[in-house]
C-alpha positions, 0 to 999 in steps of 0.5 A, a space after each residue: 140123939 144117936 151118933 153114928 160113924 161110917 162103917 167103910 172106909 171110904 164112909 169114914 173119909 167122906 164123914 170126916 170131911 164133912 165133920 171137919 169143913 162144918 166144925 170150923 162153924 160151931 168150934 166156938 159152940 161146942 168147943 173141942 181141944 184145939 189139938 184133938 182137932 188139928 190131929 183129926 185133920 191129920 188123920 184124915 189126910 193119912 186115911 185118905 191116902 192110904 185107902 187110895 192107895 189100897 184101891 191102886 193096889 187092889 187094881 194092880 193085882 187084878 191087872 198084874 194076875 191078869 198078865 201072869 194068865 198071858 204068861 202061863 196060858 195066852 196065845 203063844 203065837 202072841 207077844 206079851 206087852 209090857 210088864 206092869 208097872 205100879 204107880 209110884 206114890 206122889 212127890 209130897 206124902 201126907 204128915 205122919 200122924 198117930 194111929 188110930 183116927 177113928 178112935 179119935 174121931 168118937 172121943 171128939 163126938 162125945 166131947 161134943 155131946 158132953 159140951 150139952 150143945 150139940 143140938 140134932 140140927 148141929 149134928 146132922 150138918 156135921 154129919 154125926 146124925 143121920 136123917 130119918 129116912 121117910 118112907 111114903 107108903 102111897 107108893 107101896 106095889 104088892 110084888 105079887 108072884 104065884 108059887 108052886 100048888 098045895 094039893 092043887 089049891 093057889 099059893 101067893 106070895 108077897 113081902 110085907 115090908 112095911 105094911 099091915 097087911 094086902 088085901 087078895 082079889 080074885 077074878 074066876 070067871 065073873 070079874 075081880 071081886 076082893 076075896 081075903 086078907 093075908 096078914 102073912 108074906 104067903 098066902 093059899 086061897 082053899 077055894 073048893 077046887 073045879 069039878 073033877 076034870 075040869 080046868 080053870 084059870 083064876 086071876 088075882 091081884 093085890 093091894 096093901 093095906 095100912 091102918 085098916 085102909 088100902 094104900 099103895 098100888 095095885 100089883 100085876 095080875 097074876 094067873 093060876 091053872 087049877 083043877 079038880 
């Protein structure tokens, strides 16, 4: 069971009051110092304030570099509007807490874990474990593209994600029939070329493979002109 804690700041708030609405339900069950918690509410409410307030500063900068631009290069038959003002900070300002709300944060997590009560199905609702993400590989389509020629001869491409590999058909003249199997992203068909002078064009297409079965969607069809 692996805890993880949100990486962005924004991340962070919204993980904390998840964390922090959920607890009130388990605080009995996994029973963390009382105080630890009063001090995360704490923090929260300050981490969120000052990442707000960070973004009306970062929006203030732009606007405020965007008049200086009027002021040194606009039209100079053009009156400048008012200067820009920054936002005032509200009336009430969050409680001063102490620093550091993401350390405290990972010391109540471990409490938690030590209390041998945090079961996976506790931590996904108080948001300190992840879902698993379920990727459905019947939905799989091969982005097949053509890339530039290796003496001439056909070079595919497609990425392979989370399948084995994609099974190559090929149509040159008669219709698709399969052809091969690339087990890597690129692959180079080293079908003997058309006689000298002559020109052709060869389809092809692709589908995934998983397990030794096709799986997922066939690709676009992708032409090639080649040439002996």
């Amino acid at each position: 069971m692996k805890i993880v804690i949100a990486g962005t700041d924004e991340g962070l708030v919204i993980q904390l009051r998840k964390f922090l609405s959920k607890y009130v339900d388990y605080k009995d069950v996994l029973d963390v110092e009382e105080t630890k918690i009063t001090n995360l509410g704490t923090g929260l409410n300050m981490l969120s304030f000052i990442v707000d307030e960070q973004v009306k500063v970062k929006v203030f900068g732009m606007t405020l570099t965007s008049y200086k631009t009027l002021v040194r290069n606009g039209d100079k038959s053009v009156k400048l509007t008012a200067i820009p003002t920054f936002a005032a900070y509200p009336a009430i300002l969050p409680v001063l807490g102490n620093q550091g709300v993401e350390s405290l944060f990972r010391e109540i997590t471990q409490d938690c874990v030590k209390s041998g009560k945090l079961t996976e199905s506790i931590g996904i609702e108080l948001g300190l474990i992840e879902l698993p993400v379920t990727i459905d590989l019947t939905l799989g389509t091969p982005n097949l593209t053509s890339k530039s020629s290796n003496a001439s001869h056909p070079r595919l491409h497609s990425n392979l994600g989370n399948y084995d590999e994609y099974e190559v058909w090929k149509d040159s003249g008669l219709g698709f029939v399969r052809h091969d199997v690339s087990t890597t992203a690129d692959y180079t068909d080293n079908t003997t070329l058309p006689a000298a002078e002559v020109h052709e064009v060869w389809l092809y297409k692709a589908i995934y493979r998983y397990k030794n079965a096709q799986i997922g969607n066939w690709s676009v069809t992708v032409s090639v002109a080649v040439h002996g």
